[in-house]
mmCIF file of the N, C-alpha and C atoms, coordinates in Angstrom:
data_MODEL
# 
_entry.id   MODEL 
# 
loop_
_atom_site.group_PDB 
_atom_site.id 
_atom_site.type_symbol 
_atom_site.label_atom_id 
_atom_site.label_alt_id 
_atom_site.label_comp_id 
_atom_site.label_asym_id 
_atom_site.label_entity_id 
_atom_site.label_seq_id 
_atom_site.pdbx_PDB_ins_code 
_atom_site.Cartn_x 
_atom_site.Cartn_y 
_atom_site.Cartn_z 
_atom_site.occupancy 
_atom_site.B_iso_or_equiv 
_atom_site.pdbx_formal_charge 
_atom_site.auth_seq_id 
_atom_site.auth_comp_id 
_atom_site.auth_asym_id 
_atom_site.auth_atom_id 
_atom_site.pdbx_PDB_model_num 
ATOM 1   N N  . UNK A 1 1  ? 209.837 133.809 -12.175 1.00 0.00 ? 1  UNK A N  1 
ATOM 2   C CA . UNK A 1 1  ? 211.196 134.134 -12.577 1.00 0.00 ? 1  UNK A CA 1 
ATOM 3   C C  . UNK A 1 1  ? 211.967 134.654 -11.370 1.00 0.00 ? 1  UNK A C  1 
ATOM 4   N N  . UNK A 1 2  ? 213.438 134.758 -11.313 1.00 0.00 ? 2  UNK A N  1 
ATOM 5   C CA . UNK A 1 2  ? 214.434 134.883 -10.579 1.00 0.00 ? 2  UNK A CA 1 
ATOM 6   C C  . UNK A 1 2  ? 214.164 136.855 -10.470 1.00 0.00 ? 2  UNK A C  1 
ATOM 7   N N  . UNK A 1 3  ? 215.497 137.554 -9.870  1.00 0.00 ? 3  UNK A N  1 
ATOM 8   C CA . UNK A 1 3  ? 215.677 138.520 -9.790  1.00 0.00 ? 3  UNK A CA 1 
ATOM 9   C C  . UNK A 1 3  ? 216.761 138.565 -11.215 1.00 0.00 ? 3  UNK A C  1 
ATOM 10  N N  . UNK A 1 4  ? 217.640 137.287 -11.308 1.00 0.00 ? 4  UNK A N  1 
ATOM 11  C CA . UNK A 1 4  ? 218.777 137.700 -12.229 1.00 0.00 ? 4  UNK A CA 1 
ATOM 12  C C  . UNK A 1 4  ? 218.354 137.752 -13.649 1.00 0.00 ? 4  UNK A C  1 
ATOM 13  N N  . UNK A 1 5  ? 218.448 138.963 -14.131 1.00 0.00 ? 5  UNK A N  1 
ATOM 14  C CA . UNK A 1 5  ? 218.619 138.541 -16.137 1.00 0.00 ? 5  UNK A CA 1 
ATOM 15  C C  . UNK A 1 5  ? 219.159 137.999 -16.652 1.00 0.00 ? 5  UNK A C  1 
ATOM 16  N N  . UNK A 1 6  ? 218.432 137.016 -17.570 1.00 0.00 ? 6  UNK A N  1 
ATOM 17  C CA . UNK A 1 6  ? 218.576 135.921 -18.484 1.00 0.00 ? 6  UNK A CA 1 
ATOM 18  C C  . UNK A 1 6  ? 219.339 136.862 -19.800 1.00 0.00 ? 6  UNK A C  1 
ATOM 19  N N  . UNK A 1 7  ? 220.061 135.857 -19.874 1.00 0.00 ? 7  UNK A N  1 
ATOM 20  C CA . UNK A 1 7  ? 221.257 135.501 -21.231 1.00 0.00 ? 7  UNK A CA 1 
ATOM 21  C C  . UNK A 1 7  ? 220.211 135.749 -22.244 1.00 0.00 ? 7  UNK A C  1 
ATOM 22  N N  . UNK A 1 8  ? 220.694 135.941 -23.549 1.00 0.00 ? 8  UNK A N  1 
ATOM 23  C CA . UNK A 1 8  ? 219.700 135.614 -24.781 1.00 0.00 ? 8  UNK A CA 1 
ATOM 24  C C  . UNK A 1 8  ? 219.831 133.683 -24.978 1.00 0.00 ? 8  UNK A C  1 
ATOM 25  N N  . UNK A 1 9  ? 220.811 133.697 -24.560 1.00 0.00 ? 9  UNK A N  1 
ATOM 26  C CA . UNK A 1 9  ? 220.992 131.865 -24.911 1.00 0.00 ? 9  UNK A CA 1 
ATOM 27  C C  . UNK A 1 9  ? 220.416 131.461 -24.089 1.00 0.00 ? 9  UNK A C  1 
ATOM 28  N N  . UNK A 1 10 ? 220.126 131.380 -22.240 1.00 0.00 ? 10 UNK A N  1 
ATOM 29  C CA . UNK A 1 10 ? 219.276 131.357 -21.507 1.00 0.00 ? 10 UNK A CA 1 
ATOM 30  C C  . UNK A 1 10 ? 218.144 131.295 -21.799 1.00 0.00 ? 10 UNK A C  1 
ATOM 31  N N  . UNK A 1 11 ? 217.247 132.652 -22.104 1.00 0.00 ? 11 UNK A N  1 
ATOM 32  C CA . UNK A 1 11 ? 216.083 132.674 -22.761 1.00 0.00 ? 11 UNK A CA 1 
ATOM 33  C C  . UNK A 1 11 ? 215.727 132.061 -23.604 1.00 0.00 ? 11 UNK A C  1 
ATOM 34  N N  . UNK A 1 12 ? 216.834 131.826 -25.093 1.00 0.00 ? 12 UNK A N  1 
ATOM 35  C CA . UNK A 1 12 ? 216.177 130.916 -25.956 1.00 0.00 ? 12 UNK A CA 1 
ATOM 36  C C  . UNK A 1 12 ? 216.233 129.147 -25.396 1.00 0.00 ? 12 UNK A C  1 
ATOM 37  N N  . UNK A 1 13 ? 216.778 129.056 -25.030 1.00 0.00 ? 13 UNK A N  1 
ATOM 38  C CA . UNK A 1 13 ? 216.999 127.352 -24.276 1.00 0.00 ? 13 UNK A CA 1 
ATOM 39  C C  . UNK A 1 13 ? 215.821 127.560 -23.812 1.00 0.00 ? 13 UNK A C  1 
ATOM 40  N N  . UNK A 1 14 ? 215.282 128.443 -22.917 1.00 0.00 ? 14 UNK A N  1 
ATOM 41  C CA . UNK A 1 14 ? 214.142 127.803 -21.942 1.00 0.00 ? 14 UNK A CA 1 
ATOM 42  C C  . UNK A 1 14 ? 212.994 128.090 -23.023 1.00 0.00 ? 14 UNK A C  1 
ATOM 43  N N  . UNK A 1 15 ? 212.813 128.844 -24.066 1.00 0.00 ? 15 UNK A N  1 
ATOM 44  C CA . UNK A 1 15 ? 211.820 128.669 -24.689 1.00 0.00 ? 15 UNK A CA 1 
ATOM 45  C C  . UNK A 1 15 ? 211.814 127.913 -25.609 1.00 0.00 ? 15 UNK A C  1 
ATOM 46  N N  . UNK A 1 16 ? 213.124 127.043 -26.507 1.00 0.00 ? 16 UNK A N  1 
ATOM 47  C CA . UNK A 1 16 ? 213.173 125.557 -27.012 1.00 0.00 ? 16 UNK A CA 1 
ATOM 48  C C  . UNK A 1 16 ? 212.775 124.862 -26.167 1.00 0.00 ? 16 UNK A C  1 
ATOM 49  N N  . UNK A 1 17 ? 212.948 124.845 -24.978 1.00 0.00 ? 17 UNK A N  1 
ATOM 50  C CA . UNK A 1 17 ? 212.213 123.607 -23.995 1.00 0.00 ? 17 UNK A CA 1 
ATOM 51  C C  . UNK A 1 17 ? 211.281 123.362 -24.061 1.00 0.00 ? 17 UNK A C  1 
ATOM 52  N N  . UNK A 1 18 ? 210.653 124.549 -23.641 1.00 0.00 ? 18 UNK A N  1 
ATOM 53  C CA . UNK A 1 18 ? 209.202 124.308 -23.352 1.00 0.00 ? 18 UNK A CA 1 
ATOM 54  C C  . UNK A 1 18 ? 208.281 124.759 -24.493 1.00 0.00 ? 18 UNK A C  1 
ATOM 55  N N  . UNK A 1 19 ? 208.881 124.661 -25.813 1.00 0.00 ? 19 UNK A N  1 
ATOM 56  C CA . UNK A 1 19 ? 208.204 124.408 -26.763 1.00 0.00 ? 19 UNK A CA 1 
ATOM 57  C C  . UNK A 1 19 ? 207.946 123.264 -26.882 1.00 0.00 ? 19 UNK A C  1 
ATOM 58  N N  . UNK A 1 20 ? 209.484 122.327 -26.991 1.00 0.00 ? 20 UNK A N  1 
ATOM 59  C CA . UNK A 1 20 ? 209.415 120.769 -26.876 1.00 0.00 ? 20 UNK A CA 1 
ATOM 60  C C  . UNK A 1 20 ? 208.657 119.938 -26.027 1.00 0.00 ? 20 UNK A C  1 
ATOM 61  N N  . UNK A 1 21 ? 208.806 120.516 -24.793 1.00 0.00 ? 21 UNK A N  1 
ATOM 62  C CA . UNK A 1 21 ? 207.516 119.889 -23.724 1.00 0.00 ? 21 UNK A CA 1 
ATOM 63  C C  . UNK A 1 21 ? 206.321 119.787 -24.004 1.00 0.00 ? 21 UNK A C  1 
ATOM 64  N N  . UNK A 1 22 ? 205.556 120.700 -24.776 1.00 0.00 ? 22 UNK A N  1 
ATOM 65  C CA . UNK A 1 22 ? 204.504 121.228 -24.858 1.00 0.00 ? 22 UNK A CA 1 
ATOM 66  C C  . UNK A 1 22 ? 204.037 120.548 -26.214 1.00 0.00 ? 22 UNK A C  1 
ATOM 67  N N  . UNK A 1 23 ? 204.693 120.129 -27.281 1.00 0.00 ? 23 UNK A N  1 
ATOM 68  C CA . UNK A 1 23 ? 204.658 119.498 -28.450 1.00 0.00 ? 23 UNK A CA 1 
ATOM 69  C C  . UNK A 1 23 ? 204.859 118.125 -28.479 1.00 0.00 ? 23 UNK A C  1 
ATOM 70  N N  . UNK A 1 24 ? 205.506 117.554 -27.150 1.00 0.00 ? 24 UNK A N  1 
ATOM 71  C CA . UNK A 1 24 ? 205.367 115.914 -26.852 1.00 0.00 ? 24 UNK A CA 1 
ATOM 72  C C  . UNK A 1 24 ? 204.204 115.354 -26.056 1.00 0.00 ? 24 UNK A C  1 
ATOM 73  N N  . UNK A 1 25 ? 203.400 116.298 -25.661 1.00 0.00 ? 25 UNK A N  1 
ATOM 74  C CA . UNK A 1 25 ? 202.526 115.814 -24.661 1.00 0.00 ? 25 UNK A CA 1 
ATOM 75  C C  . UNK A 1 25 ? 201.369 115.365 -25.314 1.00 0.00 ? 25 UNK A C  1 
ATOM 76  N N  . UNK A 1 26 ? 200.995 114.544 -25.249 1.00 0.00 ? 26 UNK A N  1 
ATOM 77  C CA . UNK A 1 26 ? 199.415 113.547 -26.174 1.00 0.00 ? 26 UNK A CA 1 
ATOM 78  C C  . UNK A 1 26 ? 198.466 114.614 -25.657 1.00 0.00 ? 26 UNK A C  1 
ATOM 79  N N  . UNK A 1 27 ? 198.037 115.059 -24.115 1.00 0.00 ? 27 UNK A N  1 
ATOM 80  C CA . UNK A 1 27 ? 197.179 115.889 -23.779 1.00 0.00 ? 27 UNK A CA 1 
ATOM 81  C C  . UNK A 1 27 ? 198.271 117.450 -23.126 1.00 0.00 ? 27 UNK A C  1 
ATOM 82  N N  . UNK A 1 28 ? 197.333 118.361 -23.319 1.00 0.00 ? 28 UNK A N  1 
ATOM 83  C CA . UNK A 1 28 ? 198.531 119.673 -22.116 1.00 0.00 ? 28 UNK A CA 1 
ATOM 84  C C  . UNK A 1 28 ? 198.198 119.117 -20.581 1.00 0.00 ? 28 UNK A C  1 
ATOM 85  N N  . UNK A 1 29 ? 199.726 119.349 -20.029 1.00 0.00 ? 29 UNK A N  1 
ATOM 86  C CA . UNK A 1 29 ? 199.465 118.905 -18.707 1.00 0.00 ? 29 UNK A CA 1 
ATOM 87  C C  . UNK A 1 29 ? 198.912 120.318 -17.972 1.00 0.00 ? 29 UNK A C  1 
ATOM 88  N N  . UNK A 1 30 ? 197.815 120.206 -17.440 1.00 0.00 ? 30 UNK A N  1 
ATOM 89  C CA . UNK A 1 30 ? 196.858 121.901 -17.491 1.00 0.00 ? 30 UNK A CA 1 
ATOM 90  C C  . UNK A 1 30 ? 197.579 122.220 -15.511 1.00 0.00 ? 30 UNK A C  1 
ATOM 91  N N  . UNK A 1 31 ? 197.843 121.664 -14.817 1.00 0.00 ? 31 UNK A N  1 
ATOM 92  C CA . UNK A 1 31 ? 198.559 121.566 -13.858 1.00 0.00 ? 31 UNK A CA 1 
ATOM 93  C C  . UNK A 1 31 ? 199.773 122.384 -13.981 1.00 0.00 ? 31 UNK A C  1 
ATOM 94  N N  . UNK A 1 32 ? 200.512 122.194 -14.747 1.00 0.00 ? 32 UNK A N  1 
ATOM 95  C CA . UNK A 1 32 ? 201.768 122.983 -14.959 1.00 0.00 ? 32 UNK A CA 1 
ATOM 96  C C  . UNK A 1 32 ? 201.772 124.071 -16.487 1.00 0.00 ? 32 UNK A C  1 
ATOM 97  N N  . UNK A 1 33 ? 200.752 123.703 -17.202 1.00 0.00 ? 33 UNK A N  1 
ATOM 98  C CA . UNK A 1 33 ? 200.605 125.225 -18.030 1.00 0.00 ? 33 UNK A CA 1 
ATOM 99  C C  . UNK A 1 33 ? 200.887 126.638 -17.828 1.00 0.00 ? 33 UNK A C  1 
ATOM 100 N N  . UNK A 1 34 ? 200.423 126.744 -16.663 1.00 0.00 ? 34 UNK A N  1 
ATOM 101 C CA . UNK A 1 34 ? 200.605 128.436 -16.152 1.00 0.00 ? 34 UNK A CA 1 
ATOM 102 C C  . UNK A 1 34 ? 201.912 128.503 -15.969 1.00 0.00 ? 34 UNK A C  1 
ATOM 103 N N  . UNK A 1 35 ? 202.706 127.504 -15.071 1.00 0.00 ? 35 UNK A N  1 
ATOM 104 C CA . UNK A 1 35 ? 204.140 127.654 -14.727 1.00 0.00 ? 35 UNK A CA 1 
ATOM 105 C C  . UNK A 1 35 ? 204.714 127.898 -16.029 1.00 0.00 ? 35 UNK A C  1 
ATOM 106 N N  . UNK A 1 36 ? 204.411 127.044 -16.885 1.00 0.00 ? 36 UNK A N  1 
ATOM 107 C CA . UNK A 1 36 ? 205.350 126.960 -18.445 1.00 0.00 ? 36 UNK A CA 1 
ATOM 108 C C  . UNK A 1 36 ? 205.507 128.167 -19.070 1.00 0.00 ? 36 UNK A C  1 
ATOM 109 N N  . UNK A 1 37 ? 203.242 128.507 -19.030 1.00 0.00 ? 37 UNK A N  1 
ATOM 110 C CA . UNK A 1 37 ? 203.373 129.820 -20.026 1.00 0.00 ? 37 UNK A CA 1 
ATOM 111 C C  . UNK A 1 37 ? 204.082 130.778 -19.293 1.00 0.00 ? 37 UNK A C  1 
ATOM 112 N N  . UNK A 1 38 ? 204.291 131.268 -17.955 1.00 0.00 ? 38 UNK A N  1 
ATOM 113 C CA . UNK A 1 38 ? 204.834 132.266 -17.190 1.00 0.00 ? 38 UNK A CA 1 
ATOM 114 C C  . UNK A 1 38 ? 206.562 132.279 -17.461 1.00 0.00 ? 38 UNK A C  1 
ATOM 115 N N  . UNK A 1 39 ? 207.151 131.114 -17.164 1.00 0.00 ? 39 UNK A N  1 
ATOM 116 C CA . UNK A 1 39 ? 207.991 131.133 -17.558 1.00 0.00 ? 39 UNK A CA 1 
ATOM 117 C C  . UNK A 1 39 ? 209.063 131.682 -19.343 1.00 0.00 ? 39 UNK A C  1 
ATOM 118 N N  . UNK A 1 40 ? 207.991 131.190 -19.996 1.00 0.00 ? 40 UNK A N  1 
ATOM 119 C CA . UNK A 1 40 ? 208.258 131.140 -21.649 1.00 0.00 ? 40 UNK A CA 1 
ATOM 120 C C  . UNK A 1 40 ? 208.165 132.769 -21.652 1.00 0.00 ? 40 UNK A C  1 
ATOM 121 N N  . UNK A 1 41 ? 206.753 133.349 -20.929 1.00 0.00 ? 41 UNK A N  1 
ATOM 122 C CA . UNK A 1 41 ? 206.808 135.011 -21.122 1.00 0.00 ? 41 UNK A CA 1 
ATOM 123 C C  . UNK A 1 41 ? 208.248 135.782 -20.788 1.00 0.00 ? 41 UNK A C  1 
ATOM 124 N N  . UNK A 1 42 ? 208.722 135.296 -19.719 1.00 0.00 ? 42 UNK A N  1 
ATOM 125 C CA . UNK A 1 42 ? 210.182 135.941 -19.303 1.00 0.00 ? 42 UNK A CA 1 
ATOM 126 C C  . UNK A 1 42 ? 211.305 135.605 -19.928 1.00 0.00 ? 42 UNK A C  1 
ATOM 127 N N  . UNK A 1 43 ? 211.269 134.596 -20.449 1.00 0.00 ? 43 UNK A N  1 
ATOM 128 C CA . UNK A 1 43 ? 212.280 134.410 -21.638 1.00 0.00 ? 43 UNK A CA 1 
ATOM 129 C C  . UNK A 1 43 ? 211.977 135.054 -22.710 1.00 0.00 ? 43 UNK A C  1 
ATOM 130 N N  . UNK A 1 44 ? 210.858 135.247 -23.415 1.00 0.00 ? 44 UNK A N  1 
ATOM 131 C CA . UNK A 1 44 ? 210.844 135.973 -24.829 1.00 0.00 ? 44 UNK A CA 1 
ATOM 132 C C  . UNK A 1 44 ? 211.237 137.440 -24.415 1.00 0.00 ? 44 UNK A C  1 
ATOM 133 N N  . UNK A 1 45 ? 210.895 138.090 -23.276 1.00 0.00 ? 45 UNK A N  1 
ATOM 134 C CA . UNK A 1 45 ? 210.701 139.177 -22.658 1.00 0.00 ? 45 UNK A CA 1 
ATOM 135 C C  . UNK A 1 45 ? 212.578 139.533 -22.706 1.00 0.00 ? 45 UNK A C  1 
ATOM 136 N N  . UNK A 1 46 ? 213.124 138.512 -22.025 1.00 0.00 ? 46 UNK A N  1 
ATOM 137 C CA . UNK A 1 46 ? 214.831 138.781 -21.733 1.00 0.00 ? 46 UNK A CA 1 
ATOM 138 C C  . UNK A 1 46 ? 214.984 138.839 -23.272 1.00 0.00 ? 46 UNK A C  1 
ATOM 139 N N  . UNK A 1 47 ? 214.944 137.884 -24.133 1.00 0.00 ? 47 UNK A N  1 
ATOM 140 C CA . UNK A 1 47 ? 215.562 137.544 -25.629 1.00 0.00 ? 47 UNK A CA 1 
ATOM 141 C C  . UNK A 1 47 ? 214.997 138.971 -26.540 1.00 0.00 ? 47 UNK A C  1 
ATOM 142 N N  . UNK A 1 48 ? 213.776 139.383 -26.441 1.00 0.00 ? 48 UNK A N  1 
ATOM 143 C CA . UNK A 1 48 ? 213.137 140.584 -27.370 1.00 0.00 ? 48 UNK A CA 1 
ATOM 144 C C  . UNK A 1 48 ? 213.851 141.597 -26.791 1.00 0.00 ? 48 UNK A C  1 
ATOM 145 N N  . UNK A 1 49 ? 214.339 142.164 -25.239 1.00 0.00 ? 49 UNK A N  1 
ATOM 146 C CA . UNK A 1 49 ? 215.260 143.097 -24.758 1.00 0.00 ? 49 UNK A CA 1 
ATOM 147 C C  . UNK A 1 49 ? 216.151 143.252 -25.361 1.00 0.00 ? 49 UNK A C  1 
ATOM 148 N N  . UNK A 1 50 ? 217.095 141.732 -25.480 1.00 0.00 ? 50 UNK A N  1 
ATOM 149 C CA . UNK A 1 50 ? 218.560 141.667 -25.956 1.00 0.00 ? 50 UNK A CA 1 
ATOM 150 C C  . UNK A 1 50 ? 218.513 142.139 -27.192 1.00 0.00 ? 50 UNK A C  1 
ATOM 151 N N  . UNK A 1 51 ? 217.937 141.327 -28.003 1.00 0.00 ? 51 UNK A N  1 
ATOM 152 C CA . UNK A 1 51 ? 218.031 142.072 -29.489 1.00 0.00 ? 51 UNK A CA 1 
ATOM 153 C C  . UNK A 1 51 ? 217.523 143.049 -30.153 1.00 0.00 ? 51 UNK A C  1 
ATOM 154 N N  . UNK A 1 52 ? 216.663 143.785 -29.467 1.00 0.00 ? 52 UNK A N  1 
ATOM 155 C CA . UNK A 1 52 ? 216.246 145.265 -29.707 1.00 0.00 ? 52 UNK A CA 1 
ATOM 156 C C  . UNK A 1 52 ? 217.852 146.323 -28.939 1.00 0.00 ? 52 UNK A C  1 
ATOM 157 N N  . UNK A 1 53 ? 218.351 145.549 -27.934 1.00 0.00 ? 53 UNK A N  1 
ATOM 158 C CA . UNK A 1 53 ? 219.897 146.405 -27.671 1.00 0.00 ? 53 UNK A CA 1 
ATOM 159 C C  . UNK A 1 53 ? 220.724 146.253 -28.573 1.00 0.00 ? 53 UNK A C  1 
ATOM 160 N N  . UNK A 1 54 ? 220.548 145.147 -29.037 1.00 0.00 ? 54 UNK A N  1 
ATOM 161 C CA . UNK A 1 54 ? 221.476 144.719 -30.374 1.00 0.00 ? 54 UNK A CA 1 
ATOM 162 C C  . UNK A 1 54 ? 221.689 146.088 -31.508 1.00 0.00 ? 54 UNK A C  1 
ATOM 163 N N  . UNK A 1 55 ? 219.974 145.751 -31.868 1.00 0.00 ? 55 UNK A N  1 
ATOM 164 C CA . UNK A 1 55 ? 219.658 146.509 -32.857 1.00 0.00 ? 55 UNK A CA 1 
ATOM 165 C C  . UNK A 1 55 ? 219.840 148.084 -32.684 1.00 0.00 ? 55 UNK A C  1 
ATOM 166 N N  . UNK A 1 56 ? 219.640 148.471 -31.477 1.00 0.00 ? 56 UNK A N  1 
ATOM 167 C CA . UNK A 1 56 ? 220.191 150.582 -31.160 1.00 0.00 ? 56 UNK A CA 1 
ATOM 168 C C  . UNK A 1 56 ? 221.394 150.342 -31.543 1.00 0.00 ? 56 UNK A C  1 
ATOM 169 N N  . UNK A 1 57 ? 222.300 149.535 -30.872 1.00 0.00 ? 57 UNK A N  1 
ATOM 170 C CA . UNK A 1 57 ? 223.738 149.507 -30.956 1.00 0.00 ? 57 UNK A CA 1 
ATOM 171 C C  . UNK A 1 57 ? 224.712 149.680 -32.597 1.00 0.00 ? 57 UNK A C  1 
# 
């Protein structure tokens, strides 16, 4: 991941993605798994932030 914080729309886009990626593939491409799962962690991570601020607010 970047230095900049992700959007909640950000976050959820990249974790629709790479849900979709991950659900078209006949086999997992095990080569780029780690990148995916690493990535998907920092998006749920930005999106579970946002809406727990939501929710104090």
């Amino acid at each position: 991941m970047n230095d900049k914080e992700l959007t909640f729309k950000e976050g959820h886009d990249i974790l629709k993605r790479n849900a979709e990626l991950l659900e078209s593939q006949e086999s997992p491409d095990i080569d780029n798994l780690m990148k995916i799962v690493e990535e998907s962690i920092g998006a749920y991570k930005a999106c579970k932030s946002r809406i727990e601020a939501v929710q104090q607010a």
